[in-house]
N, C-alpha and C positions, 0 to 999 in steps of 0.2 A: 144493581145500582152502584156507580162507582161514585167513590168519596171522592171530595173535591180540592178536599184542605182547608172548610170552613174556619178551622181554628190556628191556620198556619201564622196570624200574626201573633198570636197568644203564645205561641212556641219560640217564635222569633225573639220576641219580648223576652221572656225569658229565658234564654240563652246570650242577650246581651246584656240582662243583667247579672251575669257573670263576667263581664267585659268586652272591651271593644273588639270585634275582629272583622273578618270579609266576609262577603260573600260565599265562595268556596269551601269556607269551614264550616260555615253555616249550614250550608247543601250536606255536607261529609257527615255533618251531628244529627242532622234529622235522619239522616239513612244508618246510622249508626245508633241513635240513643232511643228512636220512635218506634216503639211496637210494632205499629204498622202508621207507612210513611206513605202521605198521599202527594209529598210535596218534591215536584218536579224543580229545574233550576228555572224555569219560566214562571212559574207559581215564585219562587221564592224572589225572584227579582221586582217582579212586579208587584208584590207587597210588601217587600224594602220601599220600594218608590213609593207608592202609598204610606205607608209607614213616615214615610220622610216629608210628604204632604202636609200629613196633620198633626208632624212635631213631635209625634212620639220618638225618631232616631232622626241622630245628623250623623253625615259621611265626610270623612274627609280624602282627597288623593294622596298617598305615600307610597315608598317603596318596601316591596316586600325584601325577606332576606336574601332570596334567588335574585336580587335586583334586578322586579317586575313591579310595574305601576299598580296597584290595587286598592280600592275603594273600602277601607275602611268604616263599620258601623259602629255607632253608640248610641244606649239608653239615653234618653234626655226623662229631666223628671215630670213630661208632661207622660212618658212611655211607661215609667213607673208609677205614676196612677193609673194609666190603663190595664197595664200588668195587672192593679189590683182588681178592676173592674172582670178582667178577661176570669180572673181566678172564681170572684163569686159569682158567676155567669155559670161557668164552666160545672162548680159546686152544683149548682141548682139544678144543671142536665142531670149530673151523676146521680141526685135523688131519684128523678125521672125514670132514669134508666134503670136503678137499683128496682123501683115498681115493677117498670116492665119486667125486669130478669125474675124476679122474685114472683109475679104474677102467673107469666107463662110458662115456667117450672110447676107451676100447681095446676091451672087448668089446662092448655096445650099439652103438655107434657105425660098428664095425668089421665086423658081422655083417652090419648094414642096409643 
């Protein structure tokens, strides 16, 4: 079963709440800072756009230092309460999951 990126705005989110940047860097950080990284640059675009939808980040056009036109993101602070919502969302799986791990270590694990 392959991941999707379910939690690719929650990543997004916070990594621009460390500041504004592109696209591009954004793409470079998930593949560099994510464990394991489900988020393609088609995934990542298109939940910018959404993202930018429902106000959690605005973009603006500027030039980059290689003076290249590039699309600029920023947290807005409807994005840092979602940030907060994504984190206790996210919390709650991790219980979930710590069950499961901890679960099937004991019987799965233990029967075989």
């Amino acid at each position: 079963m392959k991941h999707t990126g379910r939690h690719t705005g929650a990543f997004l989110l916070l990594f621009l709440a460390k500041g504004p940047t592109y696209g591009g860097d954004l793409l470079q950080r998930c593949e560099q800072e994510l464990p394991f990284n489900p988020i393609d640059s088609a995934i990542l675009y298109r939940t910018l756009k959404k993202l930018e939808e429902e106000g959690f980040v605005t973009s603006i056009l500027t030039t980059s230092p290689q003076n290249k036109m590039v699309k600029m993101y920023q947290i807005t602070s409807s994005g840092r309460a979602q940030l907060d919502r994504f984190h206790e969302d996210i919390e709650q799986k991790l219980q979930n999951l710590l069950y499961f791990q901890t679960h099937y270590a004991k019987q799965v694990k233990s029967d075989g």
